[in-house]
N, C-alpha and C positions, 0 to 999 in steps of 0.2 A: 780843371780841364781833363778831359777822357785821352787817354794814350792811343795813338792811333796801332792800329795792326797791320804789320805786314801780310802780305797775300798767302806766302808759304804758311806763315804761325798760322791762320785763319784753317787754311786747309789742312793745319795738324789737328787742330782745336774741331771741326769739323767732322773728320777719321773717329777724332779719338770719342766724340757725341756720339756717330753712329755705333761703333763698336761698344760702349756701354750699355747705349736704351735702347738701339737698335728702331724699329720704326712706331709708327704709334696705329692702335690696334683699330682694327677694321670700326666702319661709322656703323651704328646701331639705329634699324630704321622706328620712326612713333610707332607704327604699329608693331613693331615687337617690345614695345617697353611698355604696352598697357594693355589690360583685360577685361572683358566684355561680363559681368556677374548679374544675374537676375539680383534686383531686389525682393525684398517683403512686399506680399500683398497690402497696399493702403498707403505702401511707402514709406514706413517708420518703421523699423526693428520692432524693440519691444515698447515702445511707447514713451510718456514720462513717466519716471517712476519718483514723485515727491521728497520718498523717504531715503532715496539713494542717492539725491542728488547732491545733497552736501558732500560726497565725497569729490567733486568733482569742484569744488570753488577755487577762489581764487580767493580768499579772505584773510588777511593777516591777523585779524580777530580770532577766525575760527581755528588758524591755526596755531593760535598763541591758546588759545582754549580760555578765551573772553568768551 
């Protein structure tokens, strides 16, 4: 069972929250949390590159160096 709280403790417990965290900080609107960047012409960076792309696996093989 939960202990119930008197009204005073609450509004101590309450003071003493404010005066720690004090309030929580302003709302951040979507449009300032993202950015508009042209892409690459064709839409792909630098393309695929075949002989690079093993760095990029997921393979327990390859990373065991089977």
């Amino acid at each position: 069972m939960q202990k119930q709280e008197r009204p005073a403790d609450a509004a101590a417990a309450e003071a003493a929250r404010q005066a720690r965290y004090g309030s929580l900080p302003a709302h951040v609107r979507f449009e300032d949390m993202t950015e508009e960047v042209d892409g690459a012409p064709g839409g792909a960076g630098a393309g695929y590159d075949p002989a690079g792309s093993w760095k990029y696996s997921a393979c327990l093989a390859l990373d065991m160096g089977l």
